[in-house]
C-alpha positions, 0 to 999 in steps of 0.5 A: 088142062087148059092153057094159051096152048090149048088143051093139053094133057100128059100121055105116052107116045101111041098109034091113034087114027086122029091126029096128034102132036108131041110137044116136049114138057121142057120146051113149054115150060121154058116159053111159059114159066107162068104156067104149072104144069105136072112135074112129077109126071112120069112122062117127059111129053105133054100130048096135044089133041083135038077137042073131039080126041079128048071127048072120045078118051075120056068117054073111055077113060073109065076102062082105064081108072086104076086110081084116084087123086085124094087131098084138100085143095088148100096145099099152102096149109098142108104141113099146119094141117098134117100137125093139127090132124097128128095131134088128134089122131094120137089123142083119139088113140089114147082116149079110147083106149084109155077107156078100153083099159079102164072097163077091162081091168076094173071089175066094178065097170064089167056091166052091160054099160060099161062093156058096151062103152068099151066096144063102142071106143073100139069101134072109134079106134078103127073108124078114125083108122080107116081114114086119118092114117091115108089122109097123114100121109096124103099131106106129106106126099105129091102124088095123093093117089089111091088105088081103085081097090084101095079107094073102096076098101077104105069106102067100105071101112069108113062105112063102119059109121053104120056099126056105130049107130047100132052101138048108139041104139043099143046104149039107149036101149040099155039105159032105158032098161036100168032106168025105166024097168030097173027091177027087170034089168038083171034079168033082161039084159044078161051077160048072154043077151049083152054079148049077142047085142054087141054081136049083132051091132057089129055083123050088122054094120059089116053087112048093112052097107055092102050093096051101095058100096058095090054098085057105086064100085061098078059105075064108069069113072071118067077122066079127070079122077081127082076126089077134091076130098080126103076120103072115098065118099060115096057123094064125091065117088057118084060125082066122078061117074061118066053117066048118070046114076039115079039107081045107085044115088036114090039108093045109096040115099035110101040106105042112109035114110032109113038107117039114120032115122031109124035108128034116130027115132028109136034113140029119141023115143028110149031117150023120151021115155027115160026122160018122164021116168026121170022127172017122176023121181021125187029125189033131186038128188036121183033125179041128178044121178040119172041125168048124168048117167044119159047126159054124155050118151046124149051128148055123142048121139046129138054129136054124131047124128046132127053131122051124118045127116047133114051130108048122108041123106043126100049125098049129092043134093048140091052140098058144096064141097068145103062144108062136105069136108068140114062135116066129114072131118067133124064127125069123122076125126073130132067126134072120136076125139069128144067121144072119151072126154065126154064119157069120162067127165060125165062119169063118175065110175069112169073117172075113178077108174081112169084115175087108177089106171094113171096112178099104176101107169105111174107105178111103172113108169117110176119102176122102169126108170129106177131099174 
């Protein structure tokens, strides 16, 4: 850290050739109260060195990268944040599997529809799983840190976006079919054809992001490892990389390129043709059916596209770090938290079930407390 002292930094006592002094923590503190140093510290000596001693550590540093320092630079609001993000983080859990439950135990929601509404709030369940419980806790402690292993790990999960826009494409494959071909639809999209779908999406989106998430694990990480972020991101990841890395950055982009707008083309091109069979209807009163069965699909797609894009087309193309953030919690935290009120307002079927479910859940609740 810089400071009138010069740069100093914490470290235990060992044999260099350059020359080094140790000046106790204390001692500084005593004569600088203004500064703020590290107290948490394990060490009890803050190690002065020469400039050219901390270039040459830090260009070995990435040897020694064993973790990395997560968390939000606002810490006067943490404790607010942490209450915001509880909040959401449970209403999420209940809203999804509030739908999960609903399609599971009514038989009229068993339809290729509805099953894979029901995947798609699963997949939502682990998605916000995979990052909000680390952030939670990151709020409430002072060391912030994360394991190199768990660091990826959680990259890797957090990378299930990806299942998620096979969900999305698959949905507005379905709709096309019930809507424009709706004298084939029993025959095209069978039980059999329905769970291979589901199938795929989800082997797709474990396979699809395994190369960048591999060579972004490879690069050289250099010293100072603090992530100005809540999550492992593969933008703040490729920043904290000692040299350049043009193949795993064009890469990376790559991916999310022709992922994204693929599978976005594809989605607006079902959604196009929906839309002309749509206005062919000469009943106003089918024309408003249709509409609201693709109405909250087109919601969550326009959701969750018009957030990815803005951060993962280029993950370091000169974003700033507060709207990567900000973009990240949206799509992230509050997108699975829109997903099952979207879907349960627009939805007539899922209304009525959700309804049902809350009256037997009831039931139970009055049975329990009169035994």
């Amino acid at each position: 850290m810089d400071s009138i002292y010069g740069n100093y930094r914490y470290g235990q006592q060992r044999s260099t050739q350059s020359p080094m002094h140790r000046i106790p923590v204390k001692s500084i503190l005593d004569t600088n109260p203004g500064n703020s140093f590290d107290r948490s510290a394990e060490t009890s000596f803050l190690v002065f060195e020469p400039a050219s001693t901390l270039e040459t550590n830090a260009n070995n540093c990435s040897s020694a990268v064993s973790k990395f320092i997560l968390g939000f630079s606002c810490t006067d609001i943490q404790i607010l944040l942490f209450s915001i993000f509880s909040g959401t983080y449970i209403s999420t859990l209940i809203g999804n599997l509030c739908i999960i439950c609903a399609v599971r135990w009514k038989y009229r929601l068993h339809t290729p529809m509805y099953i894979l509404l029901a995947n798609f709030s699963f997949l939502e369940i682990c998605y916000i799983n995979s990052t909000v419980p680390s952030m939670l806790a990151n709020f409430l402690s002072e060391s912030k840190a994360i394991s190199f292993s768990g660091c990826f790990l959680q990259f890797y999960f957090f990378s299930m976006g990806t299942t998620e826009t096979f969900f999305l494409s698959v949905m507005a494959f379905d709709r096309y079919l019930a809507i424009c071909r709706p004298l084939h639809y029993s025959t095209i999209m069978t039980a059999q054809k329905c769970f291979r779908m589901r199938a795929g999406c989800w082997v797709c989106g474990f396979l699809y992001f395994l190369l960048p998430v591999y060579l972004i694990s490879q690069l050289p990480f250099c010293c100072p490892n603090k992530i100005d972020h809540f999550l492992c991101d593969p933008g703040p990841l490729i920043k904290l990389s000692c040299s350049p890395a043009p193949f795993t950055e064009l890469t990376c982009a790559l991916y999310n390129s022709v992922l994204i707008f693929s599978t976005f083309l594809f989605i607006t091109s079902s959604y196009m043709l929906v839309l002309r069979a749509v206005l062919r209807v000469p009943s106003a009163e089918g024309r408003r059916k249709a509409f609201s069965m693709c109405g909250s699909h087109l919601a969550v797609v326009s959701l969750f596209y018009g957030s990815i894009m803005v951060v993962y087309v280029s993950p370091t193309a000169g974003n700033p770090a507060g709207i990567q953030k900000m973009v990240n919690v949206f799509y992230s935290v509050l997108t699975p938290l829109f997903n099952p009120v979207i879907y349960s307002l627009r939805n007539k079927d899922v209304k009525e079930a959700l309804g049902k479910l809350v009256r037997a859940m009831e039931k139970v609740l009055k049975n329990l407390v009169h035994n």
